[in-house]
Rosetta silent file (secondary structure, phi, psi, omega in degrees, C-alpha in Angstrom):
SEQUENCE: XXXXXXXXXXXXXXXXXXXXXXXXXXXXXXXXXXXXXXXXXXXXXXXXXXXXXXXXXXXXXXXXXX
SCORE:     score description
SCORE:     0.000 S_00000001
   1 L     0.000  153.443 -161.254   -4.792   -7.770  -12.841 S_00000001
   2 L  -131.535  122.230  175.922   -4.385   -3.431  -12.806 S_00000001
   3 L  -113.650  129.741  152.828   -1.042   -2.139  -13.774 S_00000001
   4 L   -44.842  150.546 -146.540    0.290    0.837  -12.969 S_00000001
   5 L   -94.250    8.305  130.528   -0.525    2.919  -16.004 S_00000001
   6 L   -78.493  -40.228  170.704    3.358    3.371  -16.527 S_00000001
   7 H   -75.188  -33.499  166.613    4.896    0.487  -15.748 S_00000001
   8 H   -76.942   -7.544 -171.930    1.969   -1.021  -18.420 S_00000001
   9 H   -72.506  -48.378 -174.556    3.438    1.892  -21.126 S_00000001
  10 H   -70.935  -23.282  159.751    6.955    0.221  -20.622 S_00000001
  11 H   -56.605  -77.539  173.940    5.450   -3.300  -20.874 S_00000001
  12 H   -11.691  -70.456 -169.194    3.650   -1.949  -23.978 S_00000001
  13 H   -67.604  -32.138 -168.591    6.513   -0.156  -25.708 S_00000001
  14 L  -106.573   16.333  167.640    9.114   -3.038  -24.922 S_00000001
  15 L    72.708   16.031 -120.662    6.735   -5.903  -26.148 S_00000001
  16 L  -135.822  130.511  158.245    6.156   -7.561  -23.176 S_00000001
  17 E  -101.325  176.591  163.221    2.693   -9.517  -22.660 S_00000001
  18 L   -70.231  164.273  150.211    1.031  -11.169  -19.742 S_00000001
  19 L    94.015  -29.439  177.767    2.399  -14.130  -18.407 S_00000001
  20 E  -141.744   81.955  169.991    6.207  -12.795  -20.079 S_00000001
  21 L  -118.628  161.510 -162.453    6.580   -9.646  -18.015 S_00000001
  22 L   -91.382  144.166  161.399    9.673   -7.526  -17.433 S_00000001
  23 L   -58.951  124.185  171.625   11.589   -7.355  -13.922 S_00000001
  24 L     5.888  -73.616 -152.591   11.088   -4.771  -11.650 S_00000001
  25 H   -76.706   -5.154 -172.400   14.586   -2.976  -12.002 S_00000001
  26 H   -79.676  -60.464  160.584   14.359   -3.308  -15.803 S_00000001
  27 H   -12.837  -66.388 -178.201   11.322   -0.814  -15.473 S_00000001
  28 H   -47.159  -35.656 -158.006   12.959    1.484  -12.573 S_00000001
  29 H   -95.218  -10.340 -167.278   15.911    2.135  -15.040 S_00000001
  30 H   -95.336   -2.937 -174.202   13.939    2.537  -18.045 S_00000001
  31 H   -90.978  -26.996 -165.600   11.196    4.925  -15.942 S_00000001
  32 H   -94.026  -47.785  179.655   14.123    6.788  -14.583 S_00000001
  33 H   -54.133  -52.436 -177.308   15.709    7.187  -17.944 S_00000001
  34 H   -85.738  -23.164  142.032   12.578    8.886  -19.339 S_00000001
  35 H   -36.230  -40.415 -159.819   12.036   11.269  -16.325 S_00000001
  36 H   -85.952  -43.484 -173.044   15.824   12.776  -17.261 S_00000001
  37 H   -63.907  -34.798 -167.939   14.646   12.824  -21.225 S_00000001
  38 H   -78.830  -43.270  159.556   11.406   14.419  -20.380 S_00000001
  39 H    -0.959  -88.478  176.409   13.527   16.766  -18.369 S_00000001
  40 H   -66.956  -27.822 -171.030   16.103   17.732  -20.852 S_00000001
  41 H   -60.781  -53.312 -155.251   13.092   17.762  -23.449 S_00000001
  42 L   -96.927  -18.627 -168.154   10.858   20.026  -21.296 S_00000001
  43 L    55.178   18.272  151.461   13.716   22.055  -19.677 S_00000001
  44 L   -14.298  115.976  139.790   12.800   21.056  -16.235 S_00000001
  45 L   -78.544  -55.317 -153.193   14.897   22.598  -13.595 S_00000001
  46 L   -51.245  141.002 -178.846   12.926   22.917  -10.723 S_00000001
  47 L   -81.514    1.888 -168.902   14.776   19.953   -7.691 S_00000001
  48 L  -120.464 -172.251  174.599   11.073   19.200   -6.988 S_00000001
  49 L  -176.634  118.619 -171.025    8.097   18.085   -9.240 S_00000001
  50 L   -59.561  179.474  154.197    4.133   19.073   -9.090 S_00000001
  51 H   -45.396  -65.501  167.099    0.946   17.230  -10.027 S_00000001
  52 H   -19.236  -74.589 -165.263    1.541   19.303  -13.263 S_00000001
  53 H   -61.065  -39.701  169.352    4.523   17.920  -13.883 S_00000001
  54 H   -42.618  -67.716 -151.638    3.465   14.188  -13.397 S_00000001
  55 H   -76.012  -13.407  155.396    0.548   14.711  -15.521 S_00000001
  56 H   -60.670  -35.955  170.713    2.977   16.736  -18.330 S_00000001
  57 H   -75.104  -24.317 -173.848    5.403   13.776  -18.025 S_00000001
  58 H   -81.616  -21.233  175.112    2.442   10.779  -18.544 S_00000001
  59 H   -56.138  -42.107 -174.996    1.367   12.599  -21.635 S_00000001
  60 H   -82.094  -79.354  173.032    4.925   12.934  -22.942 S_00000001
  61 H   -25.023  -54.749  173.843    5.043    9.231  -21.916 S_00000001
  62 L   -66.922  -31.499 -149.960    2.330    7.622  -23.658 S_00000001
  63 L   -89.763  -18.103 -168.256    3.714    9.555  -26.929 S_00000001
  64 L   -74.570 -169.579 -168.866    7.127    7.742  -26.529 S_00000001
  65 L  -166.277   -2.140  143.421    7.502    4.512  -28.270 S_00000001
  66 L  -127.548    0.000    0.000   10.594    3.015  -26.685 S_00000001
């Protein structure tokens, strides 16, 4: 099975295997938490968000570790 290549970082990072995978909403809150970090981090402003920015936040993302 092909995971979204975020939703497998937060699997990753939180220790999570196949077969003992995390629920939906635990993901949404912890993907929403590191959008706001990457934010404050990055000094994001803008109410919108480019290609650019996705691909600055998955970058940022793989480097996290919780």
């Amino acid at each position: 099975m092909s995971y979204q290549h975020r939703y497998a970082q937060f699997a990753r990072v939180r220790g999570f295997t196949e077969g003992n995978e995390p629920l939906m909403h635990e993901f949404i809150t912890w993907v929403k938490a590191k959008w706001a970090m990457w934010r404050i981090a990055t000094g994001h402003q803008r109410a919108y968000l480019t290609r650019e920015d996705h691909a600055a936040f998955d970058a940022w993302l793989e480097k996290e570790t919780t």
